[in-house]
TIRO-2110 file (N, C-alpha, C; in Angstrom, 1 decimal):
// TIRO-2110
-2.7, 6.2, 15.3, N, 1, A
-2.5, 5.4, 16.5, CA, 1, A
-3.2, 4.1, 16.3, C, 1, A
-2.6, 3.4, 16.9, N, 2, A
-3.3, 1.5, 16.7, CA, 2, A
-2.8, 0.8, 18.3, C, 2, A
-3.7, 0.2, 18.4, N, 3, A
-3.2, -0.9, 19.9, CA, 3, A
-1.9, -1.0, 19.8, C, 3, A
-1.6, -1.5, 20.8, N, 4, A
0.0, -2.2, 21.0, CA, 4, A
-0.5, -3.5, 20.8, C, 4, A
0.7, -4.3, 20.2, N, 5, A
0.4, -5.6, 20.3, CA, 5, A
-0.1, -6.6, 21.3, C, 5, A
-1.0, -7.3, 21.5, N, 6, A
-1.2, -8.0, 22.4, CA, 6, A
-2.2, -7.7, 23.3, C, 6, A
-2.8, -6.0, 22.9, N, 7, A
-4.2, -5.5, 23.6, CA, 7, A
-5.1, -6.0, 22.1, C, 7, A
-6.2, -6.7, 22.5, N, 8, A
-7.2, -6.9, 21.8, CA, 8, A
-8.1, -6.1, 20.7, C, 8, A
-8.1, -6.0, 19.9, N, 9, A
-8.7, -5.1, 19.1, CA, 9, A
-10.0, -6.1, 18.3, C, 9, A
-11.3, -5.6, 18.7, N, 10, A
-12.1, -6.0, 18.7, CA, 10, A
-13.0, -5.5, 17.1, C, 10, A
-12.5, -4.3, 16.9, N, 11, A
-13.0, -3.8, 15.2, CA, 11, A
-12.2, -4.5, 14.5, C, 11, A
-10.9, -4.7, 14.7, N, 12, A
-9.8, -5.3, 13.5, CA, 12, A
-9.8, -7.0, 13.5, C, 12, A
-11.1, -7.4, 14.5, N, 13, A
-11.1, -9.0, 14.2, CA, 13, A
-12.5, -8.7, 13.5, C, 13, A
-13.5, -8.0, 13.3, N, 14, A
-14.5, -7.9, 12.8, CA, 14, A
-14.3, -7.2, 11.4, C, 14, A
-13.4, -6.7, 11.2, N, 15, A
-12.8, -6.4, 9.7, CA, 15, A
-12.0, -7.7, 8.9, C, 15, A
-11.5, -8.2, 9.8, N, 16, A
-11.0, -9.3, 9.2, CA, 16, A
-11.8, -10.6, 8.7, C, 16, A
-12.8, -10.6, 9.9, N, 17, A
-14.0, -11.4, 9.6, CA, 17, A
-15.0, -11.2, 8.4, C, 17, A
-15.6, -9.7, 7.9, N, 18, A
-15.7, -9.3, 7.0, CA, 18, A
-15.0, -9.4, 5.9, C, 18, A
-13.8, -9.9, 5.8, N, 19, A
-13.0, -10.0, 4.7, CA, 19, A
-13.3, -11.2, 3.9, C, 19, A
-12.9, -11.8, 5.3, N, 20, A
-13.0, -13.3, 4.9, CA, 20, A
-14.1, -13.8, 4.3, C, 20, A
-15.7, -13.3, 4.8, N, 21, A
-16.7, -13.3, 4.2, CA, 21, A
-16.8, -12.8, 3.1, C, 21, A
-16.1, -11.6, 2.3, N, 22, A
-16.6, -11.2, 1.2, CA, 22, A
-15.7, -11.9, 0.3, C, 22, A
-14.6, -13.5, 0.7, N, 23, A
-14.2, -14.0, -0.1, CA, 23, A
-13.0, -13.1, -0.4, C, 23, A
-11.9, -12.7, 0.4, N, 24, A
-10.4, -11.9, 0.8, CA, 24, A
-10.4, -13.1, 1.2, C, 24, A
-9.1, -13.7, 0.3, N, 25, A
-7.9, -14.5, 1.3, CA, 25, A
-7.2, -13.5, 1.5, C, 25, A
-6.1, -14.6, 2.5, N, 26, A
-4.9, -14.2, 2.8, CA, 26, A
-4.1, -13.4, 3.7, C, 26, A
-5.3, -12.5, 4.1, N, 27, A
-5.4, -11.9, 5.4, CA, 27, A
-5.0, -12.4, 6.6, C, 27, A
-4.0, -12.0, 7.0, N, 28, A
-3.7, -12.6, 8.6, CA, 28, A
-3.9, -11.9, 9.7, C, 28, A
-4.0, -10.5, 9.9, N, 29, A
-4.5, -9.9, 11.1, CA, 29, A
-4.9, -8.8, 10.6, C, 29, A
-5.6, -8.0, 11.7, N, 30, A
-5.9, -6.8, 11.2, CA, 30, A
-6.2, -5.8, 12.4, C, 30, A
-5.6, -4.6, 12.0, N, 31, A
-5.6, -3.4, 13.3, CA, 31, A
-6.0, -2.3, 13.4, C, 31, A
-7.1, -1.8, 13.7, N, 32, A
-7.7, -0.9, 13.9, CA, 32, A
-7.0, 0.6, 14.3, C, 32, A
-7.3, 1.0, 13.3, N, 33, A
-6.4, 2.4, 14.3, CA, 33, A
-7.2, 3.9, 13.9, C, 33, A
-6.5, 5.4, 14.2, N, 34, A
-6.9, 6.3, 14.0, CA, 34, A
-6.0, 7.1, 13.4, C, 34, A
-6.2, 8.3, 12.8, N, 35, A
-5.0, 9.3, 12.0, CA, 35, A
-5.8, 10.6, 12.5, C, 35, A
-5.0, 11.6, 12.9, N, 36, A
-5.3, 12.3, 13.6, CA, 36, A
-4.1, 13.6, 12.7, C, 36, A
-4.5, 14.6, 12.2, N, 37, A
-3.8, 15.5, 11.1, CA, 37, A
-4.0, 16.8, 12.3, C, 37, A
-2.6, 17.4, 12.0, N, 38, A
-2.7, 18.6, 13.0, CA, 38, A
-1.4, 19.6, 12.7, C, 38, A
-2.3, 20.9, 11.9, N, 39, A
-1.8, 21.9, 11.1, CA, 39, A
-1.3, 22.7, 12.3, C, 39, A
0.0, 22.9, 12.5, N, 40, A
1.1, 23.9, 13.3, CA, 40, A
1.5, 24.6, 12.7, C, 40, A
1.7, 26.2, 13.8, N, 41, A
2.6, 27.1, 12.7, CA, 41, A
4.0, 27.0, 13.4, C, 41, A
4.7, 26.4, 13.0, N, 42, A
5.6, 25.9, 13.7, CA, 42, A
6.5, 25.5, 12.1, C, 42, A
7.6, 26.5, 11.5, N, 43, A
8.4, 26.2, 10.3, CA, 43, A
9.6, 24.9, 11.1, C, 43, A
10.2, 24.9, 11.8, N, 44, A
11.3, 24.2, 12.0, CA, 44, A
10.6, 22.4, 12.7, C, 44, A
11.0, 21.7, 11.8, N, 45, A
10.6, 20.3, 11.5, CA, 45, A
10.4, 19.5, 13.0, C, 45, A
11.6, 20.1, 13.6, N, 46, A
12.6, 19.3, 15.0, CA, 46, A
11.5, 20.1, 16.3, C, 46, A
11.3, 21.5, 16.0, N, 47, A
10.4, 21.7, 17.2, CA, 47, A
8.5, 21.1, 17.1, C, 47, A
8.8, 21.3, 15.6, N, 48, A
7.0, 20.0, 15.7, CA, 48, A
6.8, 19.5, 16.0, C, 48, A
8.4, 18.3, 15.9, N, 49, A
8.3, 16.9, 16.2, CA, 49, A
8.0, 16.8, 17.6, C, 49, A
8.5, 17.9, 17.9, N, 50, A
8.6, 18.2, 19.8, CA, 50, A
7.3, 18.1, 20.6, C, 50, A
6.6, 19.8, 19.4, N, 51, A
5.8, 19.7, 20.3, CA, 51, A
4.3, 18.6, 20.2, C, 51, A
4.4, 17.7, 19.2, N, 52, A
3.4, 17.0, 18.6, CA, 52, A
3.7, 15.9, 19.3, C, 52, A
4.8, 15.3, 19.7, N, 53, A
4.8, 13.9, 20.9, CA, 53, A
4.5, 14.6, 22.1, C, 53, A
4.9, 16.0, 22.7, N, 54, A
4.2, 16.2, 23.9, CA, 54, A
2.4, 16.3, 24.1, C, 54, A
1.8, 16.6, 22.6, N, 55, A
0.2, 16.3, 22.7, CA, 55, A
0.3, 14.7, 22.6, C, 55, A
1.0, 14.0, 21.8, N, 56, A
0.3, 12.6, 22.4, CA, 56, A
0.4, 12.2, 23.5, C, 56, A
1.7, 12.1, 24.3, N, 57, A
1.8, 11.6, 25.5, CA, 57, A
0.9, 12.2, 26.4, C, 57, A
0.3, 13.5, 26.3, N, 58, A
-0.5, 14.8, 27.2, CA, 58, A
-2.0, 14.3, 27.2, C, 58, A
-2.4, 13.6, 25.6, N, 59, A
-3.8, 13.8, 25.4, CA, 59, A
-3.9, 12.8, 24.6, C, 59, A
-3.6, 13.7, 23.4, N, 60, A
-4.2, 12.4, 22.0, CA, 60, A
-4.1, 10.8, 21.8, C, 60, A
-2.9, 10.4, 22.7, N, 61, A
-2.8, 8.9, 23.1, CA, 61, A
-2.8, 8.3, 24.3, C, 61, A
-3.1, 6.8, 24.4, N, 62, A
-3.1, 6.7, 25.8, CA, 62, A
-2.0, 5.5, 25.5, C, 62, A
-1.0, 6.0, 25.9, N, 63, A
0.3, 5.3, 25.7, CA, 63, A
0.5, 4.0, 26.6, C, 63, A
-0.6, 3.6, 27.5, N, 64, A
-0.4, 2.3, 28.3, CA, 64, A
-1.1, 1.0, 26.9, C, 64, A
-2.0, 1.7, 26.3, N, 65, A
-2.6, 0.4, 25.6, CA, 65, A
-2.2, 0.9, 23.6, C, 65, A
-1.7, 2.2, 23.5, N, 66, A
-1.7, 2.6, 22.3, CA, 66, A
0.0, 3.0, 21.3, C, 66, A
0.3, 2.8, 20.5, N, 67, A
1.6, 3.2, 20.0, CA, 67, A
1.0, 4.4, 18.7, C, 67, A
1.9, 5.0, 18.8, N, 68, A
2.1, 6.0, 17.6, CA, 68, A
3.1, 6.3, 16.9, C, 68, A
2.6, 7.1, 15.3, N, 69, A
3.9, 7.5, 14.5, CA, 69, A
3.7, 9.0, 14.3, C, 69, A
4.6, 9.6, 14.2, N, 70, A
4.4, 11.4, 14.0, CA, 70, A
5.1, 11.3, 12.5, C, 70, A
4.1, 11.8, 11.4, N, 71, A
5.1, 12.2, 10.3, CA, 71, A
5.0, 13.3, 10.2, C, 71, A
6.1, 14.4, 10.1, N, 72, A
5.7, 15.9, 9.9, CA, 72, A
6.0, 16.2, 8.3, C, 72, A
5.3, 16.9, 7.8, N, 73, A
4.8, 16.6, 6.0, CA, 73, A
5.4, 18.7, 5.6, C, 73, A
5.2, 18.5, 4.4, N, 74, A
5.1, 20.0, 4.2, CA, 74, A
4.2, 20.5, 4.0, C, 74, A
END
């Protein structure tokens, strides 16, 4: 999960600033986010995907200031 664009992220200007201090060009922005891993027993790909956006939208994200990706893996 990472901000939406346009909400402020206050670690990923202080990463960036650290960059630039340790002498990293090139860098143009930087965004703070989180990864969040979550073992289901759940074999069919389509109902993971299901039930795994109903915990972000429920809990794990706060979808007014946050976007997310679900990748379901093997």
């Amino acid at each position: 999960m990472t901000l939406k664009s346009g909400v402020l992220d206050p670690q990923g200007k202080a990463v960036r600033h650290a960059l630039g201090a340790l002498g990293v060009d090139g860098v143009g922005d930087v965004r703070q986010g989180k990864f969040i891993e979550i073992d289901l027993a759940e074999s069919d790909p389509e109902r993971a995907r299901e039930s795994v956006e109903d915990m972000c939208k429920r809990l794990l994200a706060n979808t007014v200031i946050e976007d997310y990706v679900i990748e379901i893996g093997g």
